[in-house]
N, C-alpha and C positions, 0 to 999 in steps of 0.2 A: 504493500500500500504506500508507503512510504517513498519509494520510488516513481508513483507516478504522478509525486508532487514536484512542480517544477522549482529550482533552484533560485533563491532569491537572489536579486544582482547583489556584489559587495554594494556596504555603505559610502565604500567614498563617489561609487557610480550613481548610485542613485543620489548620494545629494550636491553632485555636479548636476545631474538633469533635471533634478528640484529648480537647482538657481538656473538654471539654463531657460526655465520655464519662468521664471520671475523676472528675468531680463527681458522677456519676449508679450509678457505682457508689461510691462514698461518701456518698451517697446526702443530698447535697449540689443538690438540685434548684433551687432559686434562684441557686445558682452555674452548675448548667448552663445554667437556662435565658437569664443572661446570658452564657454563652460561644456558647452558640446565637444567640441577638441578635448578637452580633459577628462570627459569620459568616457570618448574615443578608444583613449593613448591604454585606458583601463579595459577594455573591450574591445579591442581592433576590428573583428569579424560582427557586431550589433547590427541588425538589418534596420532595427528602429534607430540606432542613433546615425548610421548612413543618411537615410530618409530623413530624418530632424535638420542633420547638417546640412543635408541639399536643400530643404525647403528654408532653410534660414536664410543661407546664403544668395537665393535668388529671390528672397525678399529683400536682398542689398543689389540686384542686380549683378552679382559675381555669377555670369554665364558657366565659364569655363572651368571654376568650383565647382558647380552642382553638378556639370559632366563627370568632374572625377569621383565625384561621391558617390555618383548616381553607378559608373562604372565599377566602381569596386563590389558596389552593393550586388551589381548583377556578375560579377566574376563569384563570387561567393554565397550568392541565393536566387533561387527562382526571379529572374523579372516580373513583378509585379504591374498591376496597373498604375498605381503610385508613381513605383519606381519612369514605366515608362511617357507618364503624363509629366513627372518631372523636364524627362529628356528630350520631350517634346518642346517644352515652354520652355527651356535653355539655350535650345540649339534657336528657335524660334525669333528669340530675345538674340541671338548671336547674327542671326539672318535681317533684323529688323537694324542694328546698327551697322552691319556691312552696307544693308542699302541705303541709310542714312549717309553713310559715308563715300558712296557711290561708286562703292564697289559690290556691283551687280551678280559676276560669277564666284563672287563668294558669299553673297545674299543668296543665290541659288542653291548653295552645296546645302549651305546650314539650314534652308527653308525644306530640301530633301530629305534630311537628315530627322528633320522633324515629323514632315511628313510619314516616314519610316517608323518610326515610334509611335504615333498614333494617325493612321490615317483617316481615319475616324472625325477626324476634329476639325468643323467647318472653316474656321478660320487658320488652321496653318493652311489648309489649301487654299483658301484664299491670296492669303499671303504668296506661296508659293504659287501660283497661275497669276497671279502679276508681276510677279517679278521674270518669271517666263515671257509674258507677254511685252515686257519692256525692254528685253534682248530681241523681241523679233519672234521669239519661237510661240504665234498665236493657236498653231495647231496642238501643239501637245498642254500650252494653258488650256484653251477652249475643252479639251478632252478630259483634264484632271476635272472642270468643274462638272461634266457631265457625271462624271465617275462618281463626283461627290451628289449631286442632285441626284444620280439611280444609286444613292445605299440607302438603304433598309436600317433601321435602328433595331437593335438589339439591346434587350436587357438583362444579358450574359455575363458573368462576372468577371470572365476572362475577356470580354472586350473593353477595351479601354476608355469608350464613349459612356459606357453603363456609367460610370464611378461620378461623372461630372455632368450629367445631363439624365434626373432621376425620373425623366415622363419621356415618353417618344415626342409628345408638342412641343416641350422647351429642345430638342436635337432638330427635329423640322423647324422648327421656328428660326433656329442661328444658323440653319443648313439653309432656306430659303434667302433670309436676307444675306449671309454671302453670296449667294447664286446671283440677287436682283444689285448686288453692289457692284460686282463684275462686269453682268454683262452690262449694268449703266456707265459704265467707267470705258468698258469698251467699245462703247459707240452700237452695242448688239439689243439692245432694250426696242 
């Protein structure tokens, strides 16, 4: 019996994730994210403190953070939907200041990349078929948003749209107005 009680974390781990939690709602996130590191350094292999750091971090906008966290977490544990909604909205956020920066073919890589990890999700395709469509390549944009207008919602737990969009209306509803953003943008309306 005693055995199939699970092992409480040491205390100095849990009350780094204590304060890590009291940073974050004081909204003190460079403070959490070093009380997370330090429970980290105490737990290297944690799927929740992976996930905590990556979500912390990319509420400072550290892109390329939450990729490495997000990667360790999936070299070491099932990829989760979490896991890949994170790596979505990182690479996303990494594609969105490439093409700020008007650097186009590498707003494409990272817009891919996103898209790859959750293609599911109405606005990186959006994202990604405009930034397609702004190199030129109108045929393969015009076809991603097709792709994305004929999916189907699922509310499967291993799809990645389940986790963040809990009625098939609120997923049609962000799938439609990407769809009517596009093609208004594209002169296709």
């Amino acid at each position: 019996e005693n055995n199939l009680v699970a092992a409480p974390k040491p205390p100095a781990v849990t009350d780094d994730i204590k304060q890590a939690h009291q940073h974050l709602v004081a909204g003190n996130l460079h403070d959490a994210e070093l009380s997370y590191l330090r429970a980290l350094k105490k737990s290297p292999t944690s799927s929740e403190l992976l996930l905590d750091l990556a979500n912390v971090t990319l509420m400072q906008n550290k892109f390329n953070d939450v990729l490495l966290y997000v990667d360790r977490h999936d070299q070491k544990h099932t990829p989760t939907s979490v896991s890949k909604r994170l790596r979505s909205v990182a690479n996303s956020g990494n594609g969105k200041l490439a093409e700020e920066a008007g650097d186009l073919p590498l707003a494409e890589k990272s817009y891919a990349q996103a898209y790859a990890a959750n293609p599911n999700e109405p606005w990186v395709s959006l994202s990604y078929a405009k930034v397609l469509r702004k190199q030129g390549d109108s045929v393969a944009a015009n076809a991603l948003i097709e792709k994305m207008v004929g999916s189907v919602y699922s509310h499967d737990s291993n799809v990645t749209v389940s986790h963040f969009y809990p009625t098939s209306s609120d997923y049609v509803r962000d799938r439609n107005f990407a769809a009517s953003l596009y093609y208004s943008e594209a002169g296709q309306w």
